[in-house]
N, C-alpha and C positions, 0 to 999 in steps of 0.2 A: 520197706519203710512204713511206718504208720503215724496216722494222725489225730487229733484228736477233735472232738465233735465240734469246738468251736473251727477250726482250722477245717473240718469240711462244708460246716454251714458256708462257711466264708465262700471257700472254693464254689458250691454248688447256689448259693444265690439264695438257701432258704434256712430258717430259722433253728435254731437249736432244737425247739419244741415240735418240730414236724421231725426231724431224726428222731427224738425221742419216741412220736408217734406212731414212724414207722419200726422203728423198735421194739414199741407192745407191741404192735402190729403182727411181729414174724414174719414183716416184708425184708427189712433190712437189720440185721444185726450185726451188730459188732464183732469183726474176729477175733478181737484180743480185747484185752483188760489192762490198764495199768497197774502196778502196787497197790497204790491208793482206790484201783476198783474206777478211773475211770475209764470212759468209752475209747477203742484206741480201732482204728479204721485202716486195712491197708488197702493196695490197689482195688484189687478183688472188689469189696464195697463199693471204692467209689466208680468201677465200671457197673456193677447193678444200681448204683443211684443215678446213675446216665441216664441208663434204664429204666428205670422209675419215672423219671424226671418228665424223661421223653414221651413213655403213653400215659403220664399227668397232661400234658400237654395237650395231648390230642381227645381230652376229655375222657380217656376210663378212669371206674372208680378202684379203688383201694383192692377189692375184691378182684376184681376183672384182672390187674394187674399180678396178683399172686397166682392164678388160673393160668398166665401167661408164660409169666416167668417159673415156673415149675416145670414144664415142657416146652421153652419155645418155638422149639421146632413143630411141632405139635399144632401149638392153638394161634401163636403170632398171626401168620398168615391169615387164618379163615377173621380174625380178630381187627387184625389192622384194613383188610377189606369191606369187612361190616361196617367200623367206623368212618373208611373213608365214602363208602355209601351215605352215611348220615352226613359228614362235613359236607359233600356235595350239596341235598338237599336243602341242607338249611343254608348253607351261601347264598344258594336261590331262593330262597325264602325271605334271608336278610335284602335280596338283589329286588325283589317285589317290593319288599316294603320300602325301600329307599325310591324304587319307581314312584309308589304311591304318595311317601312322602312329600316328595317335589311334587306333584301334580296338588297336592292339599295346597300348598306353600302357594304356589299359580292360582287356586281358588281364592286363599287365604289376601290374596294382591289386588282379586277380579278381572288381573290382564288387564292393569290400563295405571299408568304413573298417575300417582297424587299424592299431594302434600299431608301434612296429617291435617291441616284446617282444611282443605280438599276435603278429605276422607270426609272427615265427620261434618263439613256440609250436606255432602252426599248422601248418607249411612246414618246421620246419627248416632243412636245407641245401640243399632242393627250392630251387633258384631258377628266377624266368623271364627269358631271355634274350630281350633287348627285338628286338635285331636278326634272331636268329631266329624271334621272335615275328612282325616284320614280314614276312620274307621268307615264310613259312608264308600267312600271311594274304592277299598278295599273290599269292602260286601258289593258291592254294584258295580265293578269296573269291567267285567265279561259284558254289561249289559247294551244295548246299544243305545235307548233311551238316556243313561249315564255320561256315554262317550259323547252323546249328541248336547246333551245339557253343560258339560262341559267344555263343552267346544263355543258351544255359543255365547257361555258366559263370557270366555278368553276374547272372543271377540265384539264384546260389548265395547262400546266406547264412553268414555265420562258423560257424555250427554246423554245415551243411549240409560247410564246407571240412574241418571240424576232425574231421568221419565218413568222409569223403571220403579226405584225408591217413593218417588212421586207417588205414584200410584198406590205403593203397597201401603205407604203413610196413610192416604184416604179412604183404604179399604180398614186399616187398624180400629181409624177411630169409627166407623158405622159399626166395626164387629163392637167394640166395647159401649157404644151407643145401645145396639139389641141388648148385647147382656148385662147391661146396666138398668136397663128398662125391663127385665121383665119376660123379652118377647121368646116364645120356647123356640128348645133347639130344633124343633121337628117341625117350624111355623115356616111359612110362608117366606120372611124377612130372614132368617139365620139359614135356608138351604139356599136363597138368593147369592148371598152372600159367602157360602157353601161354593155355589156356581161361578161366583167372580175369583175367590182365588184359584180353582181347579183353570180358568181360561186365562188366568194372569199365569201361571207356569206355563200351559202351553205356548202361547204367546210371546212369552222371554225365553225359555230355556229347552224344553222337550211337550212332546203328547201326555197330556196327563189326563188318561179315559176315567173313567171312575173308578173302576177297581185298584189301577195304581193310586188315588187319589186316597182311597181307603188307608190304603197301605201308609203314607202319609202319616193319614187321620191316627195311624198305630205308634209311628215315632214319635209323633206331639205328645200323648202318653205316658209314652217309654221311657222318653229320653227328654227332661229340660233343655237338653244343648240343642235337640229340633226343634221343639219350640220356640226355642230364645233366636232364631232365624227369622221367624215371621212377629214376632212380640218380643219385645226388652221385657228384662225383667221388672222394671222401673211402671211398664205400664200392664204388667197380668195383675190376673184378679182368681183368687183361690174359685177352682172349678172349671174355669175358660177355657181349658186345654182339652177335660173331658166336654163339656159344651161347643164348642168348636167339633171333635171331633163324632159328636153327635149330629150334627150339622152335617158334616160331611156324608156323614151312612143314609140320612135320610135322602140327603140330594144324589146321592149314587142310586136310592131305591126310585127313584123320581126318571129315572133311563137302565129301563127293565132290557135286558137283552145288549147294555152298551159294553162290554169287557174287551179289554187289551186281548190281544191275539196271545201272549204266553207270559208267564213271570219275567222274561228275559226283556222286556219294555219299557222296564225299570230302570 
């Protein structure tokens, strides 16, 4: 019996234009013809478009699939084991990132119910940015500094946030005080200031030595979503990020000999 290519799209779930596809292709071709020269499909076909169908599925390409099906017996095996080496992998992969995920989501809350006039009593214009919440977590989560800072967040309480916030508000406005005035980043007043928020992190969340504190001083930089953790965007001022993190380099040169025992403190 034979059919014809719309009658196998139908059967197989995909388009005319992908038969026709695999038809330039030389993956799949038609074994007969009609009168009229169209496409006419009998069993035969549609057991290799199973085929097709099925390592479509499991991710090989067009290519890989002809290599297969020219010798099954042959290459299948060594073929459908390699891929399922990779589907393993990335399961676990996808399986980290969803760990991660939720753990952002937990930051993204701070561990502790509140209203949204709560929140932004609290928080202000501090927002946390979920994606670089994630990616942060994901580069630092072997760390134990990471695990510790996280842990302490979750167990912050609304009052614990709202002394917490407190604090970083009052440190805000002296930083944009010095760099409003003038005063340099290598002075006296901006590695002070340098000094207060390196012990306002330890203090809330994990050990921040100086060398991790640098490291920091790099994402502010890098990255406006780490910046925009300790300054809204509403109140930076073009420069402050490099300023600040000049701040930071001089007050680490100011404790010669102080360094975190390894990267993993992070």
């Amino acid at each position: 019996m034979s059919y014809s290519v719309g009658q196998v799209a139908a059967f197989a779930q995909v388009t005319v234009r992908t038969l026709h596809h695999y038809d330039k292709a030389g993956l799949l071709s038609p074994s007969d013809r009609s009168q009229a020269g169209y496409r006419l499909y009998n069993e035969a076909d549609l057991v290799r478009l199973q085929q097709i169908l099925f390592y479509r599925e499991l991710g090989f390409s067009l290519d890989e699939i002809t290599v297969i099906l020219k010798d099954p017996q042959a290459s299948a095996l060594a073929h459908l084991r390699a891929r399922q080496r990779q589907l393993l992998e990335e399961s676990a992969r996808l399986q980290r990132l969803a760990d991660v995920a939720q753990k952002a989501i937990e930051v993204h809350r701070t561990g502790v119910a509140m209203s949204p006039e709560e929140r932004f009593a609290v928080f202000g214009e501090i927002t946390f940015d979920l994606s670089y919440a994630t990616e942060a977590e994901l580069k630092w989560a072997h760390t134990p500094g990471q695990r510790q800072a996280m842990a302490r967040a979750a167990a912050h309480s609304k009052d614990d946030w709202a002394r917490l916030m407190g604090e970083a508000a009052a440190w805000r406005a002296e930083l944009l005080a010095a760099f409003d005035e003038g005063e340099p980043s290598d002075g006296g007043r901006a590695m002070d200031l340098a000094e207060e928020h390196r012990l306002h992190i330890a203090r809330w969340f994990t050990a921040c030595p100086p060398d991790m504190h640098q490291r920091l001083a790099d994402d502010f930089l890098a990255d406006a979503r780490a910046f925009a953790l300790i300054l809204p965007p509403t109140q930076q001022r073009p420069g402050l990020a490099a300023y600040l993190s000049r701040a930071i380099r001089a007050n680490a040169a100011r404790h010669p000999g102080s360094r975190s025992e390894s990267e993993e403190d992070r």
